[in-house]
Backbone as CSV, one residue per row, in Angstrom:
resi,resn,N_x,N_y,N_z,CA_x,CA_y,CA_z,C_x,C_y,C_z
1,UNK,0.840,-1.189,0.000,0.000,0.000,0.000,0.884,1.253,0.000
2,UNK,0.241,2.425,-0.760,1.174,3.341,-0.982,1.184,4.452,0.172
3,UNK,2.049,4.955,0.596,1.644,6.174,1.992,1.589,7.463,1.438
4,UNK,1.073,8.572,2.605,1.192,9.835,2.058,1.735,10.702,1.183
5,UNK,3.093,10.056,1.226,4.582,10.696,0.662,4.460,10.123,-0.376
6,UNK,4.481,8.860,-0.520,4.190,8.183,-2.042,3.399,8.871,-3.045
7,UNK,1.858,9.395,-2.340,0.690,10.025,-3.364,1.228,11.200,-3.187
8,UNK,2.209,12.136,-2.590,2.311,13.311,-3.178,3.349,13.500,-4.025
9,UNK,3.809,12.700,-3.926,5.105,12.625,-5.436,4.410,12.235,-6.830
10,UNK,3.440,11.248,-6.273,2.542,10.718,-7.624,1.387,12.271,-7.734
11,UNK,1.598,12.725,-7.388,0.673,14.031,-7.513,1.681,15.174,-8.525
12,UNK,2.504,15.381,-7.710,3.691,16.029,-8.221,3.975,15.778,-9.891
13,UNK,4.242,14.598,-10.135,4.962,13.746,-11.155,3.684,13.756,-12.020
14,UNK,2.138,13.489,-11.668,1.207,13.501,-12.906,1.219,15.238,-13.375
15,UNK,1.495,16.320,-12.766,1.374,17.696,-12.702,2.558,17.684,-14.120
16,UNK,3.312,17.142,-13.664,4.592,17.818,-14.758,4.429,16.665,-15.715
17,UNK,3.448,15.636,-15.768,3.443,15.387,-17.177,2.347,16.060,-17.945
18,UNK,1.608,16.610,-17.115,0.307,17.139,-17.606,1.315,18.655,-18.598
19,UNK,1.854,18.885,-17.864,3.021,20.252,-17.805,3.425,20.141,-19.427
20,UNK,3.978,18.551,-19.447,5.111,18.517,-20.771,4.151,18.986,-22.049
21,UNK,2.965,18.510,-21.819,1.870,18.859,-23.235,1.161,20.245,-23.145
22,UNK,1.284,21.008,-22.319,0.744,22.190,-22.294,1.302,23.333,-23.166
23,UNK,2.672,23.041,-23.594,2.858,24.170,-24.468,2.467,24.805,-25.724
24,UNK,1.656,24.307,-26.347,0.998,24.446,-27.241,-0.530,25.346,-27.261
25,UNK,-0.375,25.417,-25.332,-1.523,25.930,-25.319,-2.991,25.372,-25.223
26,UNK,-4.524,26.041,-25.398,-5.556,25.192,-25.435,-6.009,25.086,-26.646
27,UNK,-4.930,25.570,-27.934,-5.291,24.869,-29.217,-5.247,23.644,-29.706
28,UNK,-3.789,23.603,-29.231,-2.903,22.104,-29.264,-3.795,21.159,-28.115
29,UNK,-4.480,21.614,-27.030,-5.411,20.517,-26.284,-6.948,20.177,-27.055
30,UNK,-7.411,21.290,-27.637,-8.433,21.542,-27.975,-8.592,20.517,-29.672
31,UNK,-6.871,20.222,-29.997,-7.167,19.755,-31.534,-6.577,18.267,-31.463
32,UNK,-6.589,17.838,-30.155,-5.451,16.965,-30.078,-5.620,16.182,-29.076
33,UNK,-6.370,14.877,-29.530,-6.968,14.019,-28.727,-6.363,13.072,-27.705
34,UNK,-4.998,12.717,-28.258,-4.007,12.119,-27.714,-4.089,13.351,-26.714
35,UNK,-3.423,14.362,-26.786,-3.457,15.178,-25.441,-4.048,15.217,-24.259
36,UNK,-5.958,15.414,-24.702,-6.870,15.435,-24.186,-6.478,14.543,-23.360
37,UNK,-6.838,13.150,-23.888,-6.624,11.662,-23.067,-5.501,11.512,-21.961
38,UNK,-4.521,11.831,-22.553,-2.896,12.096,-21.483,-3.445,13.037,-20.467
39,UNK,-4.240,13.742,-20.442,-4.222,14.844,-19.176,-5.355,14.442,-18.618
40,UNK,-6.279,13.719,-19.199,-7.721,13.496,-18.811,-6.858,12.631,-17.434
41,UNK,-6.078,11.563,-17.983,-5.776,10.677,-17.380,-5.012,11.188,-16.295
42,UNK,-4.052,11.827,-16.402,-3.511,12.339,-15.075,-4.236,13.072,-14.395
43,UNK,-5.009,13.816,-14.215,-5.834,13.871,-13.640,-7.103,13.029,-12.757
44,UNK,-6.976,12.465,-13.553,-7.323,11.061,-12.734,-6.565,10.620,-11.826
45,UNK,-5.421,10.469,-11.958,-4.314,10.238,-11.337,-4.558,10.864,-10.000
46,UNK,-4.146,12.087,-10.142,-4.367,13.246,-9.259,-5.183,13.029,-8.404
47,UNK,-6.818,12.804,-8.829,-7.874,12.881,-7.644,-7.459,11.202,-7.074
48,UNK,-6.961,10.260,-7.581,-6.964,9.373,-7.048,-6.412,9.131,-5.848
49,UNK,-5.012,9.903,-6.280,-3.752,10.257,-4.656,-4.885,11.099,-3.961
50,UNK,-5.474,12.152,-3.810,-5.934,12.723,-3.346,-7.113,11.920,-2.315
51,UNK,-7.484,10.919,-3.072,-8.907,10.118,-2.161,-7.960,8.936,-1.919
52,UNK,-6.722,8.686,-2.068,-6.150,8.025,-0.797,-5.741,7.933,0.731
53,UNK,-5.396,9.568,0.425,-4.999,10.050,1.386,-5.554,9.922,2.758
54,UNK,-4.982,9.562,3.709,-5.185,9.455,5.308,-6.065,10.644,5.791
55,UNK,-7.088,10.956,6.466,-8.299,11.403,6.560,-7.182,12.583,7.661
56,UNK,-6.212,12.189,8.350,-5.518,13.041,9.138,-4.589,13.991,8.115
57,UNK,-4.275,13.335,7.185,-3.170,14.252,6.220,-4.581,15.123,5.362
58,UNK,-4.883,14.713,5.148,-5.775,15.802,4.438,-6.534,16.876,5.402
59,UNK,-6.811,16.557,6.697,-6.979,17.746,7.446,-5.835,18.719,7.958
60,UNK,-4.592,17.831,8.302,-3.499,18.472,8.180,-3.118,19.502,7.293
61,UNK,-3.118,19.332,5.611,-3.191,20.153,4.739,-4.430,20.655,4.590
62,UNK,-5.492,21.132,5.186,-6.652,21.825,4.366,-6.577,22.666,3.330
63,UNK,-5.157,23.173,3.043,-5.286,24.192,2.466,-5.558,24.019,0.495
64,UNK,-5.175,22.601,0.521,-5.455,21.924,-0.879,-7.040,21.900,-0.382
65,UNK,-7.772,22.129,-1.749,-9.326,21.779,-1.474,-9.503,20.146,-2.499
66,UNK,-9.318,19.490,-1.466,-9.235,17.236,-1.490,-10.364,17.630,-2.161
67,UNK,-11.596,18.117,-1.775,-12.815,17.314,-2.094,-13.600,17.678,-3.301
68,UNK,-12.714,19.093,-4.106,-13.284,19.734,-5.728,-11.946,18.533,-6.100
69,UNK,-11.259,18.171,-5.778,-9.966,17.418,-6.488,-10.980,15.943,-7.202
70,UNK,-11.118,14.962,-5.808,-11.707,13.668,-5.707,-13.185,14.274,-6.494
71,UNK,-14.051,14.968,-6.462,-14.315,15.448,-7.095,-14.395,15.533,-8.534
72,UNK,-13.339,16.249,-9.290,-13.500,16.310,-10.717,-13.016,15.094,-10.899
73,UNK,-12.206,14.279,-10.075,-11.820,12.631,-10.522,-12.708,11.770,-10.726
74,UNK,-14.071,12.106,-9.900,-15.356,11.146,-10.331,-16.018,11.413,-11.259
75,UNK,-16.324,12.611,-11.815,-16.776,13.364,-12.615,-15.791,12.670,-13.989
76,UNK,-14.441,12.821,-14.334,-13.557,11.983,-15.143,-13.623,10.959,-15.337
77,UNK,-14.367,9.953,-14.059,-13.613,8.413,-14.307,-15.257,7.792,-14.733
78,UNK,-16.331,8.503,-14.263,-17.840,8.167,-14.321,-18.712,8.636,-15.227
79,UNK,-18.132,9.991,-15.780,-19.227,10.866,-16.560,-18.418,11.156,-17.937
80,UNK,-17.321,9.770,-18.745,-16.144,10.424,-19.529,-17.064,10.644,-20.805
81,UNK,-18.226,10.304,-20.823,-18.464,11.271,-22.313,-19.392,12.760,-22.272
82,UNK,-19.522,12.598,-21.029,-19.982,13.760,-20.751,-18.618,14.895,-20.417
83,UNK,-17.828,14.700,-20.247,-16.406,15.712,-20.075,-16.676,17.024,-21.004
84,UNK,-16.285,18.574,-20.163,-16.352,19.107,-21.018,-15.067,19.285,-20.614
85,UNK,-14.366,19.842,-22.239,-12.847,19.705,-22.476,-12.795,20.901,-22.190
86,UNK,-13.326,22.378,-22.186,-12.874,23.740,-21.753,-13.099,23.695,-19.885
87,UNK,-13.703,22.766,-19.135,-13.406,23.056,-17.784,-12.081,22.320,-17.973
88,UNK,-11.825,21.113,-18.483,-10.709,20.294,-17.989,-9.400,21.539,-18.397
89,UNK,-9.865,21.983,-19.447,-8.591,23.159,-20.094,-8.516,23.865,-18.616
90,UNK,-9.821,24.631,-17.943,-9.544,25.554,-17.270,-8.964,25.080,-16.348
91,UNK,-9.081,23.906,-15.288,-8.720,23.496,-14.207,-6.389,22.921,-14.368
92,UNK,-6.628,22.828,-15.720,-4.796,22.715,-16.536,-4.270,24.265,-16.384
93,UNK,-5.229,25.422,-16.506,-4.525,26.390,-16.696,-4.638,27.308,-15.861
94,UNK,-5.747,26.947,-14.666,-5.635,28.123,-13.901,-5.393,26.917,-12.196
95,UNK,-5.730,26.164,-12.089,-5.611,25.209,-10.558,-4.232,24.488,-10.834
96,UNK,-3.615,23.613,-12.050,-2.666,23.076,-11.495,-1.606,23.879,-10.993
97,UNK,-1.488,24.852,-11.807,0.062,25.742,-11.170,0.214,25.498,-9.391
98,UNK,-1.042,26.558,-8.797,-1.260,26.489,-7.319,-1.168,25.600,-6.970
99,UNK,-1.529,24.471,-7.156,-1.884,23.023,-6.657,-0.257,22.443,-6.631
100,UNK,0.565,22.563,-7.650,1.695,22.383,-8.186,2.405,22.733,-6.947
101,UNK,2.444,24.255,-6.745,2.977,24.641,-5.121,2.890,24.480,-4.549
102,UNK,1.614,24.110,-4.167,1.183,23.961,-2.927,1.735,22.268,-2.367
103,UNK,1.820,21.289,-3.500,2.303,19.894,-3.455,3.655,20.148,-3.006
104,UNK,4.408,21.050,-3.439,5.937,20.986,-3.613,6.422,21.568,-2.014
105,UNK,5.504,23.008,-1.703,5.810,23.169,-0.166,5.163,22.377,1.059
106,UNK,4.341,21.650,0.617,3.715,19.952,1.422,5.129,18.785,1.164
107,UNK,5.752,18.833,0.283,6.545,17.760,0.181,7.885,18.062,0.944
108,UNK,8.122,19.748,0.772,9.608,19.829,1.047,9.768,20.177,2.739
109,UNK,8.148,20.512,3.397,7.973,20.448,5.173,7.817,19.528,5.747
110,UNK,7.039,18.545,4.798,6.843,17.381,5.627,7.932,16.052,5.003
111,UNK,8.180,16.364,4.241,9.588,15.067,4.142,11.044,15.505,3.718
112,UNK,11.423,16.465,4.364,12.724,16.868,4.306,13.408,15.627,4.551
């Protein structure tokens, strides 16, 4: 079984692959299905670490909001033809950055 530290690296690590395909922008997501799918999926990823997490570490961090995360992960893994691709764009271009930080100063206080 994987621990805290485990899902925030796997949090970390789906962020910067989501990262590698973003340069193109939301044209290159918007025309480009392979893309779509690669980020749909990490994101998935994402809420998954997120609804692993120990009910104490996630109150510990409140400051991530777990439950819009686990959240758009059910919404992804339950409703995939219903997906609309301009929230998934928005949540790539305006939540991962923060989220991104916010993982990285969770990783570098609590597992120095």
């Amino acid at each position: 079984m994987r621990d805290d530290r485990e899902r925030i690296i796997d949090i970390l690590e789906a962020i910067e692959r989501i990262e590698k395909y973003t340069t193109s922008g939301k044209d290159g997501f918007s025309h480009e299905e392979l893309i779509q799918v690669w980020m749909v999926h990490h994101l998935q990823m994402i809420g998954e670490a997120a609804r692993s997490f120990s009910a104490s570490f996630r109150e510990k961090h409140n400051e991530i909001p777990w439950s819009k995360i686990i959240g758009m992960r059910n919404i992804l893994t339950h409703r995939y033809f219903g997906i609309d691709a301009d929230v998934v764009w928005a949540v790539i271009e305006n939540d991962l950055p923060e989220l991104k930080n916010k993982i990285a100063v969770i990783l570098s206080e609590d597992y120095i």
